[in-house]
N, C-alpha and C positions, 0 to 999 in steps of 0.2 A: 858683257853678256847682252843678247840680244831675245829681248821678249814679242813674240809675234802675237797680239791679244786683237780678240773681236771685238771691234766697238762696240756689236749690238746690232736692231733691226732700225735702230733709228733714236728712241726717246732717251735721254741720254741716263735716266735710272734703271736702266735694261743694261748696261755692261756689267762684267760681273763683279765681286768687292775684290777678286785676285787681279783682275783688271783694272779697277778704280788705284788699289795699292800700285800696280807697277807704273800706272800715270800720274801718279803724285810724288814717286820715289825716280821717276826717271830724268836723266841729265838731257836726252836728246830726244826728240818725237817726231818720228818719218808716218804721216798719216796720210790717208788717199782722200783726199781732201773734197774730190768729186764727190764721197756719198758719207764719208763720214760726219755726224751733227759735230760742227763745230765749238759748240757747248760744250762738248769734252773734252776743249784745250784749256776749261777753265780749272780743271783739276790740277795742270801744270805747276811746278815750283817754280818760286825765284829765280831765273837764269838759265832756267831751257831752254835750250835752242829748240824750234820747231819745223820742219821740213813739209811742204805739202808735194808728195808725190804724185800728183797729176801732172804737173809741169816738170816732170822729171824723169828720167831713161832709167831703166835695171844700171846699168854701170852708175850711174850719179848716186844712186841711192845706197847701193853697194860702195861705196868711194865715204859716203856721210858713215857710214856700218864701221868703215877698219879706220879713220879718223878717229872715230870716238874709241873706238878699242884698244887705237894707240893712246890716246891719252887717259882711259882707266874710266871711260866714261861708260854708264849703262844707258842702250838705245832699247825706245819703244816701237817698234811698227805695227802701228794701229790700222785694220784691215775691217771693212765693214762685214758689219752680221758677222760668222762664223769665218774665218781664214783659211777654214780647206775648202769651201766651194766660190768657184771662181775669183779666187784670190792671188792666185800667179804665185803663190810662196815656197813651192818646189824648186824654181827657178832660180831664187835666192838664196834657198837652203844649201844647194847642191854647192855655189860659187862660195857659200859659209864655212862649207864642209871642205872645200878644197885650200882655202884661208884658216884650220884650222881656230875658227872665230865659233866660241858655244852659242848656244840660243834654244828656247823653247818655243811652246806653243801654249796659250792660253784660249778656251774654246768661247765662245760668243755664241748670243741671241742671233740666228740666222733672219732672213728678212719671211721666210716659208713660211717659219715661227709667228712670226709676230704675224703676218696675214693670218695666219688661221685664228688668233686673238681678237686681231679687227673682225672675225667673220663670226667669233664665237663657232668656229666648226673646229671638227674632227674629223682628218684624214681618214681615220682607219674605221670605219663603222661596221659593226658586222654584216655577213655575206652581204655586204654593198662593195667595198673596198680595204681589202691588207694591206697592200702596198701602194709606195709616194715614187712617183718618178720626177726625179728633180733633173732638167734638160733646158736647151736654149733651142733656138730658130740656128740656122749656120747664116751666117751675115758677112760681115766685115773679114770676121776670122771665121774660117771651117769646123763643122762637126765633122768627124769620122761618120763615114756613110752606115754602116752598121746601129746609128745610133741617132738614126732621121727620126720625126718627129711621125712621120708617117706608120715607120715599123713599131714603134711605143705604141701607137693608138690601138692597133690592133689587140694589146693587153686588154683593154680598157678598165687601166687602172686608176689611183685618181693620177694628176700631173699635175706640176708646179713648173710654169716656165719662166723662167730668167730674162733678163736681158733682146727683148722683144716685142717690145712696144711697140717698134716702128715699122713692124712684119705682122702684122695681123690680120691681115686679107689674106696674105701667106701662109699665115699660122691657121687658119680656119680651112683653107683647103684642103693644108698637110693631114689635120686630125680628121676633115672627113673623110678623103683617102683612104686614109687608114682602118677607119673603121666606125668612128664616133658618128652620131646625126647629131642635123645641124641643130635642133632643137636640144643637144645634152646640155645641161647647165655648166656652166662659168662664171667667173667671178675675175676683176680686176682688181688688183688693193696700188693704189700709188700711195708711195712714200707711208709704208705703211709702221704705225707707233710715233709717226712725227706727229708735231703739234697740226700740220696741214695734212695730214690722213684723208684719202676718201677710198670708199670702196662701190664696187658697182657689182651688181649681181644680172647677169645677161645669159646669153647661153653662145652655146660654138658659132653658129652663122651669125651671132651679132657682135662681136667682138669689137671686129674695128667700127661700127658705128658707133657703137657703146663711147670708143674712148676720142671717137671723133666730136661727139656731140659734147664732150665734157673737157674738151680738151687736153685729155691726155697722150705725151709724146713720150716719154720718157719715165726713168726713176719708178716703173708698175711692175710686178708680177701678175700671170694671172695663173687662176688653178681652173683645172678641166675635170669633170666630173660629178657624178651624182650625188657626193656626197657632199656640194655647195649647196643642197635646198635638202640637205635632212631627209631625203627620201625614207621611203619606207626601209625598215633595218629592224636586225637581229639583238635581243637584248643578249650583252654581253653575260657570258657564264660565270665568270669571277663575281658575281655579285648575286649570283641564281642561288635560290633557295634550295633548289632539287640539284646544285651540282655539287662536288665532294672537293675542297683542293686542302696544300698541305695545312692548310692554319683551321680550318674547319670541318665538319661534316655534313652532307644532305641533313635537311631539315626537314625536306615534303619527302 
């Protein structure tokens, strides 16, 4: 069997206990060694083998997967934050699925999560912002054009961008473009719930200075929108006195 579990956004009592279980109960552990806290191999038993797949190809990793399956062994692949966003584990699943080899999915503390923890903020604020758009810059590897940082802006919903740090003069242009000014609030979380956390609060046109002056290159999210500085917002109605829902009735 193969258990695909999210490390978490970093601090290593953020994975989850069904998570914690299958890394203490597993024979083998293929982990992405790039961003996952290492602290988590300390949960390992006796005699696991452990695999860091950054120095290693989809065939290597797959090859560690039907190895251990021939010999009756249960493998971990330990995937940071949450496993379905930008995780590659489709790719794996598919060649699993044609290997007739089982496995599931175990969900994980995304790093989106844990930023809005370090930020003590709320995506969704009333009539400020309903919806999260979680997107990258196109860099190395391509976005589908449909799905440019430019066309999102024009929502101006909040955004959570990925994988981007090193695109931030870029990333500033795209979202004015689109629609944002340069004055909207932003916010950078590097390595955000690690014990080396920092977060920066700035706005769209400062971006990359932001993370020049502070030396950030890597390993950041940042989030765009108004709802980084608490702006003025809507008290939620679930909690209104004058409103009616199934557990209660208006009170004013």
């Amino acid at each position: 069997m193969i258990h695909f579990v999210g490390a978490g956004s970093g601090a290593p009592d953020l994975i989850t206990v069904r998570g914690q279980k299958y890394l203490q109960e597993a024979d083998v552990i293929i982990y992405a060694g790039s961003l996952v806290n290492p602290e988590l191999l300390e949960q390992k038993k006796e005699g696991c083998q452990v695999y860091n797949s950054a120095y290693m190809t989809l065939e290597e990793v797959i090859d560690v997967m039907k190895t251990a399956e021939a010999d009756g062994k249960m493998t971990v692949r330990l995937h940071t934050g949450d496993p379905c966003i930008y995780g590659a584990i489709r790719e794996q699943m598919d060649i699993l699925d044609e290997l007739h080899i089982a496995y599931d999915t175990c969900p994980g503390v995304s790093a989106f999560c844990g930023a809005a923890s370090a930020l003590n903020l709320e995506y969704t604020l009333p009539d400020v912002s309903q919806s999260v758009i979680i997107t990258r810059m196109a860099g190395r590897t391509p976005v589908p054009d449909k799905e440019s940082i430019r066309s999102f802006a024009a929502h101006q919903a909040t955004m959570v961008v990925f994988l981007s740090t090193g695109l931030l003069e870029e990333l500033s242009k795209e979202l004015i473009a689109g629609g944002y000014n340069a004055d909207t609030p932003a916010a950078i979380v590097y390595k955000a719930t690690w014990k080396d956390e920092q977060k920066f609060i700035c706005t769209v046109g400062t971006l990359a200075q932001t993370a020049k002056e502070n030396n950030i290159t890597k390993t950041a999210l940042m989030i765009i929108g108004d709802v980084v500085t608490h702006s003025e917002y809507e008290r939620s109605e679930l909690y209104n006195p004058a409103f009616t829902t199934e557990f209660r009735e208006a009170s004013v």
